[in-house]
C-alpha positions in Angstrom: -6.1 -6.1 -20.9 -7.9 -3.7 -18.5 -9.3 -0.3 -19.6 -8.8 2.9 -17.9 -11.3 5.8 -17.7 -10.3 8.6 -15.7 -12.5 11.4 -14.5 -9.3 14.1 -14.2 -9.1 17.7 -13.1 -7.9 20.3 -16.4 -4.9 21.1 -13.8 -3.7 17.0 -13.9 -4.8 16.0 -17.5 -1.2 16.7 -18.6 0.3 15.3 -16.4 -1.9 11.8 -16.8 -1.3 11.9 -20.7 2.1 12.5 -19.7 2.4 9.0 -18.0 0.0 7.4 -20.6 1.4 8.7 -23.5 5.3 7.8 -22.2 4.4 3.9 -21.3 4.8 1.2 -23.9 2.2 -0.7 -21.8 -0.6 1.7 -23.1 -1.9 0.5 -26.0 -4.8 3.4 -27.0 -5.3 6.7 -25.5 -7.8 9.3 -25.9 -8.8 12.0 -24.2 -12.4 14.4 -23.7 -11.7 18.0 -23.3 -14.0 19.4 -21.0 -16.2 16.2 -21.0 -16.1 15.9 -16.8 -19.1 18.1 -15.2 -17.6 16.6 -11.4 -14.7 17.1 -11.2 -14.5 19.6 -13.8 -12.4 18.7 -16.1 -11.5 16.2 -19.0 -11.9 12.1 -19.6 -9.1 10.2 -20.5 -9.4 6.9 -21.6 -6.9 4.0 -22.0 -6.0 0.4 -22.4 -3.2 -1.0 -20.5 -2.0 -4.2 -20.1 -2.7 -6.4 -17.1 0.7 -6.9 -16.3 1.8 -3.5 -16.2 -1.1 -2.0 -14.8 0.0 -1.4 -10.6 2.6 0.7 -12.2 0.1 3.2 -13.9 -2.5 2.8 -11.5 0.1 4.2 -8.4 1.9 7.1 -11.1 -2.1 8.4 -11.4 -2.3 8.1 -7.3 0.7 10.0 -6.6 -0.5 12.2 -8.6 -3.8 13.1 -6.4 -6.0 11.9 -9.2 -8.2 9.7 -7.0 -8.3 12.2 -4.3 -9.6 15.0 -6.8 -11.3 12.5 -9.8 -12.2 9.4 -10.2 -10.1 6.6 -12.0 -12.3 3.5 -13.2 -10.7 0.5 -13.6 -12.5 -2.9 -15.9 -11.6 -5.4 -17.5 -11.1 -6.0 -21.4 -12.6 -9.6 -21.7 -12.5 -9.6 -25.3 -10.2 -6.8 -27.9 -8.8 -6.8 -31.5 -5.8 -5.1 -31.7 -2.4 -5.6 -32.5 -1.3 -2.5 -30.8 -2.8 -4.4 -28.2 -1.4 -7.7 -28.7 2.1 -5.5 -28.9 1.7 -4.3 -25.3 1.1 -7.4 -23.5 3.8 -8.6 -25.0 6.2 -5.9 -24.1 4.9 -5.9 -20.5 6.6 -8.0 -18.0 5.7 -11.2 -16.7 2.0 -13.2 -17.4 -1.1 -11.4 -17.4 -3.3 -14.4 -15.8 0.0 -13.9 -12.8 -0.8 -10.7 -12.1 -2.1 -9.3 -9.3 -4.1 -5.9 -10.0 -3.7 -4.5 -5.7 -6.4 -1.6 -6.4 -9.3 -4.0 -7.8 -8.4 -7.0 -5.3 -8.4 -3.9 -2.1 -12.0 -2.8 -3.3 -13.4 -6.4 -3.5 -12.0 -7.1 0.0 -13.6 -4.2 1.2 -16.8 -4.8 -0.2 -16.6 -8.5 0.7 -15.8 -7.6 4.4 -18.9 -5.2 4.9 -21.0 -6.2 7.8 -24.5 -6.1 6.4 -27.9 -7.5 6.3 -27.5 -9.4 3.2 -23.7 -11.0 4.7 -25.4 -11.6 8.3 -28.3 -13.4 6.3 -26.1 -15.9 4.4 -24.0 -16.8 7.5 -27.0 -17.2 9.5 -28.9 -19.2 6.9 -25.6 -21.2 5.7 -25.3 -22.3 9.6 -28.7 -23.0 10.3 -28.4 -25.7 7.2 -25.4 -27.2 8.4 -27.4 -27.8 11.7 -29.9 -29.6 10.3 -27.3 -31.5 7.9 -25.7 -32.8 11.3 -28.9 -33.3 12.7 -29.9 -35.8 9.4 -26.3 -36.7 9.1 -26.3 -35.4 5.4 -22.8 -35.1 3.7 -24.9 -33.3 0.7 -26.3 -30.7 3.0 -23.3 -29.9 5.0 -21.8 -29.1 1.3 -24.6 -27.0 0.6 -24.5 -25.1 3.9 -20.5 -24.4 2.6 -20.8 -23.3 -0.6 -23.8 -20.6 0.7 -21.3 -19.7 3.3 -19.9 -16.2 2.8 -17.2 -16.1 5.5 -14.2 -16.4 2.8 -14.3 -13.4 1.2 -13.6 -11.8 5.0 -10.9 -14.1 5.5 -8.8 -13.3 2.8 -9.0 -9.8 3.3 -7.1 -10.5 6.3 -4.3 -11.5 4.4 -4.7 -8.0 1.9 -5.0 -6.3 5.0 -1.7 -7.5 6.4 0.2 -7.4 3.1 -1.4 -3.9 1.8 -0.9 -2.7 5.8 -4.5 -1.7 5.2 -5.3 -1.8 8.8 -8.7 -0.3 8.8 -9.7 -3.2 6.5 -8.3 -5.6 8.8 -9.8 -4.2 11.4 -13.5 -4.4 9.4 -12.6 -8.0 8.5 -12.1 -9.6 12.0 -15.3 -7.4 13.2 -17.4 -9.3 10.5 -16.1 -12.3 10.8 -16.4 -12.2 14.8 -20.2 -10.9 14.3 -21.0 -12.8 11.8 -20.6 -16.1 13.3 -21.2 -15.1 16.7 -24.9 -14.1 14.8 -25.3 -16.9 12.9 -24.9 -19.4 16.1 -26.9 -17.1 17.9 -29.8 -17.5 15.5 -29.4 -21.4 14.8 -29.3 -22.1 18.8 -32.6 -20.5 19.0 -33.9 -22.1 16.0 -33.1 -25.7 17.9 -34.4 -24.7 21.1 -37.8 -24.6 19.6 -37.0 -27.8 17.0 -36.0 -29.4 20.9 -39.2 -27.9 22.5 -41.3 -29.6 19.8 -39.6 -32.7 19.3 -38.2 -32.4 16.0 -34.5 -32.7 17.6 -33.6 -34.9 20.0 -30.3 -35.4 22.0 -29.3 -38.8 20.0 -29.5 -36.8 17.1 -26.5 -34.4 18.3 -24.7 -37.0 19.8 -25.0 -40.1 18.7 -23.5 -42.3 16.1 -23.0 -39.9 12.9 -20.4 -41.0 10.5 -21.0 -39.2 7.6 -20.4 -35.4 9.8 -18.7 -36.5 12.5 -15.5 -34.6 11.1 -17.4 -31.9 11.7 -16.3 -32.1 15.5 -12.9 -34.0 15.4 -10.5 -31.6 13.9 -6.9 -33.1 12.7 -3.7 -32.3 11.3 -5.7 -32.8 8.3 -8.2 -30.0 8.9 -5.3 -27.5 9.2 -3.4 -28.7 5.9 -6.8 -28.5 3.9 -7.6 -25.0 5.2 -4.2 -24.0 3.9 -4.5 -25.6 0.6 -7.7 -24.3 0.1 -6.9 -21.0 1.4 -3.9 -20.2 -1.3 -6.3 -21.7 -4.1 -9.3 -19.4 -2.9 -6.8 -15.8 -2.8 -5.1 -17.5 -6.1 -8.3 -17.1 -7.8 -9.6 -13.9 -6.5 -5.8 -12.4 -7.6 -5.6 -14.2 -10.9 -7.4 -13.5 -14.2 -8.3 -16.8 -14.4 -11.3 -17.3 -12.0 -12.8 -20.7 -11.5 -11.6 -22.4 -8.2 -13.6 -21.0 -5.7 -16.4 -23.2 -5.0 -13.7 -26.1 -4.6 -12.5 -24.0 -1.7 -16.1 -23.1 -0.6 -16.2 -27.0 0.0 -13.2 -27.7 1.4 -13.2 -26.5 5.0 -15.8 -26.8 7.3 -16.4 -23.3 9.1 -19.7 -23.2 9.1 -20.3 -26.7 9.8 -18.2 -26.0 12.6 -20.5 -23.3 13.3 -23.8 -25.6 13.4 -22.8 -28.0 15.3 -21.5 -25.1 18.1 -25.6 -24.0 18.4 -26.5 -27.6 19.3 -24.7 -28.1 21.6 -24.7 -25.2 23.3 -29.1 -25.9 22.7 -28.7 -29.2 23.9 -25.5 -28.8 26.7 -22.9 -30.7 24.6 -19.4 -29.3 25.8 -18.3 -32.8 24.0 -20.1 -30.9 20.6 -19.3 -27.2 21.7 -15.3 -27.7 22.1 -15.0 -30.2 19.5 -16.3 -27.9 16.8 -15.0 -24.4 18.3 -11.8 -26.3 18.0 -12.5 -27.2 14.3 -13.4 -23.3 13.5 -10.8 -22.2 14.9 -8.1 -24.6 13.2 -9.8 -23.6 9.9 -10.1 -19.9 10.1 -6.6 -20.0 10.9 -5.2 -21.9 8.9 -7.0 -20.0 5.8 -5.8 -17.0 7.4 -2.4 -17.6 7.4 -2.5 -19.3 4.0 -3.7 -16.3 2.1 -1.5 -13.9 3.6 1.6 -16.1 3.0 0.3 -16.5 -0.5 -0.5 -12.5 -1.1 3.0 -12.2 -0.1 4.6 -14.4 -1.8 2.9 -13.2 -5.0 3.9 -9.4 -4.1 7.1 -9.8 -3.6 8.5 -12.7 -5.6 6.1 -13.0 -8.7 6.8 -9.6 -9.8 10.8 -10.2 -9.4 10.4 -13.5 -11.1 8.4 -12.4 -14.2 10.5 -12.9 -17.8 10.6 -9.3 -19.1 8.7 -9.8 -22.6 10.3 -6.9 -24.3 13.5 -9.5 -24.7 11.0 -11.3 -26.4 10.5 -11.1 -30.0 6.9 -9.3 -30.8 5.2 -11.1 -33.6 2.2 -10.6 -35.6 -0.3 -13.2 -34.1 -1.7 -15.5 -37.3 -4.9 -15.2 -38.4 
């Protein structure tokens, strides 16, 4: 269940009741006369099932109503209601299925930014995965991908290409290009000095180091884990049901990749500079291509698939 609150113009508040009041979806409705100070208007309020909500969302757009108010969108997590209960189960398909494009857009905006606080996790996140390959520490190179931020960039690629929001494909790949360009950057600096004072040492980049040495010796397997982790990682920013994300944070090795790229460029390892460039880039696309195959497949089969619950017989729930 998701709750509307919309911020509407006097000249569009009939319309908006119009499409509230008409849907079977909508399971309460109120509006504020006059309540809005900017815009100047009224509030209207409402709670619509998950399922059904793209289709209200895009009647208030066409409207204008984003252009000239403001149209919140949040989440029910917890509602007593059988009016309520009645909607969900008139509205097609499965609510934790469904795939709500306005609130997944914003978050891969906001997830793509460039900024300080993203540019700090990447370059901290790869500066740990040095010194994991440097101590040959499995636990450390997990570490270093879980802090990672890189994957919330990724998938927007695949919104961008499925929404054909090409300004936010374009602030995806510039973030992710900057970002680990940066973060390298900053960790080959950060071993120059560890090189200059003895606290790394050749051997320790390229000796013997079974515990990373995937890290540098990419596979069909690195591509078929990227993918799998990939359409679990967009599966669970789309879905309701949130939870798999740090298994994907853990299951490719981008910023690994990343370390291992400053040491050898510190220490002149074109063994250590390809093997890892080659392991970033196998991952990134790989995860790339997964979510946007994954977006699309849930945009434009999902919703065709979905078993129309008002066939369905709507019953009281028991207490």
């Amino acid at each position: 269940m998701l709750r509307l609150r919309i911020s509407s113009p006097t000249a569009l508040t009939d319309e908006v009741l119009d499409l509230m009041s008409g849907n079977p979806a909508v399971s309460s409705l109120s509006v504020a006369r006059g309540a809005s100070l900017r815009p100047e208007g009224d509030v209207v309020s409402a709670d619509v099932a998950r399922e059904a909500a793209n289709a209200v969302i895009d009647g208030l757009r066409e409207m204008g109503v984003h252009t000239e108010g403001t149209i919140h969108i949040e989440p029910v997590r917890t509602w007593l209601s059988q009016q309520a209960y009645d909607a969900e189960r008139l509205a097609p398909g499965s609510s934790a299925d469904s795939v709500v494009w306005a609130d997944v857009t914003q978050r891969a905006y906001e997830e793509s930014e460039l900024n300080w606080t993203y540019m700090s996790f990447m370059s901290l996140a790869t500066l740990i995965a040095a010194i994991a390959i440097v101590l040959d520490s499995q636990i450390l190179v997990i570490g270093a991908m879980v802090l990672g931020p890189e994957f919330g960039a990724i998938a927007a690629l695949g919104i961008a290409l499925v929404r054909r929001r090409y300004s936010l494909l374009a602030l995806a790949g510039r973030t992710l290009t900057l970002g680990f360009l940066t973060s390298i950057a900053v960790t080959t600096v950060l071993a120059l000095i560890g090189r200059a004072l003895g606290w790394v040492t050749l051997e320790d980049v390229v000796g013997p180091r079974p515990d990373t040495a995937f890290i540098y010796t990419p596979d069909r397997w690195s591509f078929i884990v990227a993918v799998i982790a990939a359409a679990a990682g967009v599966l669970s920013l789309t879905s309701a049901r949130v939870g798999g994300l740090s298994g994907v944070f853990i299951s490719v090795t981008t910023v690994p990749a990343a370390g291992n790229v400053a040491l050898g460029l510190a220490f002149g390892a074109g063994h250590e500079i390809w093997g890892s460039s080659l392991q970033l880039a196998v991952n990134l696309a790989g995860m790339a291509v997964a979510g946007w195959l994954t977006l699309a497949l849930q945009q434009s089969v999902w919703s065709r698939v979905a078993v129309p619950r008002s066939r369905l017989e709507v019953r009281r729930p028991r207490e």
